[in-house]
C-alpha positions in Angstrom: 41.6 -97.2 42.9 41.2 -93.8 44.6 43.8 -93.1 41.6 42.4 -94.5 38.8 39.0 -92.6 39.9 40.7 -89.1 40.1 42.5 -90.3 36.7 39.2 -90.7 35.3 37.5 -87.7 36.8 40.7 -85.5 35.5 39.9 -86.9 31.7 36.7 -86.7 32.2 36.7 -83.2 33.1 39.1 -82.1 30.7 37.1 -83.9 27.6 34.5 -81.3 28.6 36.9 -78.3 28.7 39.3 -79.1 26.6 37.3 -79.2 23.5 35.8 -75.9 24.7 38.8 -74.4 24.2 40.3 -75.1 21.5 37.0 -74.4 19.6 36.5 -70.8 17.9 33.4 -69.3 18.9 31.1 -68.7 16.1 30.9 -65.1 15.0 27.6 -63.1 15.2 27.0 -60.5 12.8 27.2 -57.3 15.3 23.5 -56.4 16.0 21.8 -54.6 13.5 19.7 -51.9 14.1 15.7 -52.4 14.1 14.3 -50.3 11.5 11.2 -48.6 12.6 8.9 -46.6 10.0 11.0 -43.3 11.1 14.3 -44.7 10.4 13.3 -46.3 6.8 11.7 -43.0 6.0 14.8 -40.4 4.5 14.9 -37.6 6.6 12.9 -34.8 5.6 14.9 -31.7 3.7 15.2 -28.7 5.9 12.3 -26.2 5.2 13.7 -23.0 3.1 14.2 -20.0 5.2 11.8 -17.3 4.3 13.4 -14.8 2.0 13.7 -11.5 3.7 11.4 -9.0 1.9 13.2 -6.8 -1.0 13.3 -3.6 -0.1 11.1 -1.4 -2.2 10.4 1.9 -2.7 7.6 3.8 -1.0 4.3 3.3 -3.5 3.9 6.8 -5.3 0.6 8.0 -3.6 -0.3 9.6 -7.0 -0.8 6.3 -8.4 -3.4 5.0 -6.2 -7.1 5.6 -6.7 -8.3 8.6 -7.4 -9.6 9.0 -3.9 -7.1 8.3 -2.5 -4.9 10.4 -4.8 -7.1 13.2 -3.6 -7.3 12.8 0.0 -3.5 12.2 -0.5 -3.0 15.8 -2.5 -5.1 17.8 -0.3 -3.3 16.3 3.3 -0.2 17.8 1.5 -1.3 20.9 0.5 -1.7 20.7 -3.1 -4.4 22.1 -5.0 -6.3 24.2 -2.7 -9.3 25.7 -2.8 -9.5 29.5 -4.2 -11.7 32.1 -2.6 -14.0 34.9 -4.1 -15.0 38.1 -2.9 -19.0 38.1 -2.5 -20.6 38.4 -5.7 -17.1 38.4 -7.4 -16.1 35.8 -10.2 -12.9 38.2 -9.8 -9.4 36.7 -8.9 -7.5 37.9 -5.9 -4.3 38.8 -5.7 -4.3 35.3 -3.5 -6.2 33.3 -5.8 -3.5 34.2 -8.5 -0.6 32.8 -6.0 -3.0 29.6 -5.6 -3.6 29.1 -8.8 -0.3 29.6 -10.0 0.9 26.8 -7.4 -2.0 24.7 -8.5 -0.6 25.1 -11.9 3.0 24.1 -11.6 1.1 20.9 -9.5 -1.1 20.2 -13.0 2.4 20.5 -15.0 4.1 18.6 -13.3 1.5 15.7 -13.1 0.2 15.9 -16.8 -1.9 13.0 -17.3 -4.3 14.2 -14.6 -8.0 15.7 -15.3 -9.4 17.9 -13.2 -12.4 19.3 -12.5 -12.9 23.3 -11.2 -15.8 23.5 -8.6 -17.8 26.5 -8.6 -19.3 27.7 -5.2 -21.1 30.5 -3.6 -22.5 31.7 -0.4 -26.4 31.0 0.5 -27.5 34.2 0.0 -28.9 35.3 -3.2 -31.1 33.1 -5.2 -30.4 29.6 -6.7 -30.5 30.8 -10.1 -28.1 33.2 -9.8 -25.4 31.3 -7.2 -25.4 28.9 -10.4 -24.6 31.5 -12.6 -21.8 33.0 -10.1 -20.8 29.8 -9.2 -19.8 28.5 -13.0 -18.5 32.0 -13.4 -16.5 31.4 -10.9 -15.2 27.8 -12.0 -14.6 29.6 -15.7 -12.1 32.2 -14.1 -9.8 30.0 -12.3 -9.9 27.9 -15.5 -9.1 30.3 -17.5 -6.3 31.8 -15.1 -4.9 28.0 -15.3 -4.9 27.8 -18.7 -2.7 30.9 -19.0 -0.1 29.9 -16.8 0.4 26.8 -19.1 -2.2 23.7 -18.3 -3.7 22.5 -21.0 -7.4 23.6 -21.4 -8.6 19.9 -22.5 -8.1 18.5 -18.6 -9.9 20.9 -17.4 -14.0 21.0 -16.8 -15.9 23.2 -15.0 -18.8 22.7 -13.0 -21.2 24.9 -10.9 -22.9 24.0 -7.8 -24.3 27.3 -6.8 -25.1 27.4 -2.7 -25.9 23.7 -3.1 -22.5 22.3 -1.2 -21.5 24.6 1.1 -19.1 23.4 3.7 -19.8 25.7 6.3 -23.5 25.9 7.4 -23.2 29.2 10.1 -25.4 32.2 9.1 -22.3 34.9 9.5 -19.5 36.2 6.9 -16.5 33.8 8.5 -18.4 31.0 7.4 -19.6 32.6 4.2 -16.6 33.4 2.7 -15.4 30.3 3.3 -18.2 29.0 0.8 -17.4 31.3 -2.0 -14.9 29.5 -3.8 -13.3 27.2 -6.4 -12.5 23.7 -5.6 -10.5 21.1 -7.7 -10.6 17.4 -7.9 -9.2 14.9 -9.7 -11.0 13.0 -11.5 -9.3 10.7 -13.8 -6.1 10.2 -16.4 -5.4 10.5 -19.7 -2.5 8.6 -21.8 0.2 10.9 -23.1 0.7 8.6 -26.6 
């Protein structure tokens, strides 16, 4: 009996194994992967590099404004002032030099008007600093115009004792007054 009971436990036992064995096990589907609102999105494109800046040349500072143009021409040197003896409309030997390097500036920039300044010291009366002062303006024009800039850019314009840019009652600061002054003041077309 002992027997038949271990028989029975033996087949009983290997009815349950047995089958387990010899069965396949069912195939899963490897896990897939849980899509969150990130992963379903495409990936965003790379942002574009910034192009480097193309090089350029340095802005002409005669193109500008004409204020700036000025401040620009007289922090260089160009187109100084020209200075008179008192009560002289006369040129000096170093008003000609000015002038003359004022000119070759005017022909080499040709599309620029300019106006000619005339000033005098305080002393004397209004009436006549006007006068002296447009005589003034008229001679470096005309000295301008004979070294080869055209007349039609040019205007004249007196301002007597009116502007002075030194206020000091003594001869330094007088003779510093007397003079011609040029600005530009705008541009013509050369069609």
């Amino acid at each position: 009996m002992q027997r038949k009971s271990l028989s029975l436990v033996m087949v009983g036992v290997s009815l349950i194994l047995l089958p387990g064995c010899h069965r396949k096990k069912p195939t899963t589907a490897p896990d897939a992967p849980v899509l969150t609102e990130a992963a379903a999105m495409p990936a965003p494109a790379p942002e574009p590099r910034p192009m480097p800046p193309a090089p350029t040349t340095p802005a002409d500072p005669l193109d500008g404004d004409l204020a700036s143009v000025n401040e620009y021409v007289r922090s260089q040197g160009l187109l100084d002032d020209v200075f008179y003896q008192y009560d002289s409309s006369d040129l000096t030997e170093a008003a000609r030099q000015r002038l003359a390097a004022n000119a070759q500036f005017f022909n080499r920039y040709p599309t620029f008007e300019v106006l000619i300044e005339g000033h005098c010291d305080e002393r004397g009366t209004p009436e006549y600093n006007l006068a002296l002062g447009e005589r003034r303006a008229s001679s470096a024009r005309g000295y301008l115009a004979s070294l080869g800039v055209d007349g039609s850019r040019l205007r004249t314009i007196t301002y007597g004792e009116e502007r002075p840019v030194c206020t000091e009652n003594e001869e330094g600061c007088w003779s510093r007054n007397r003079r011609g002054h040029f600005l530009i003041t705008g541009r013509r077309s050369l069609d």
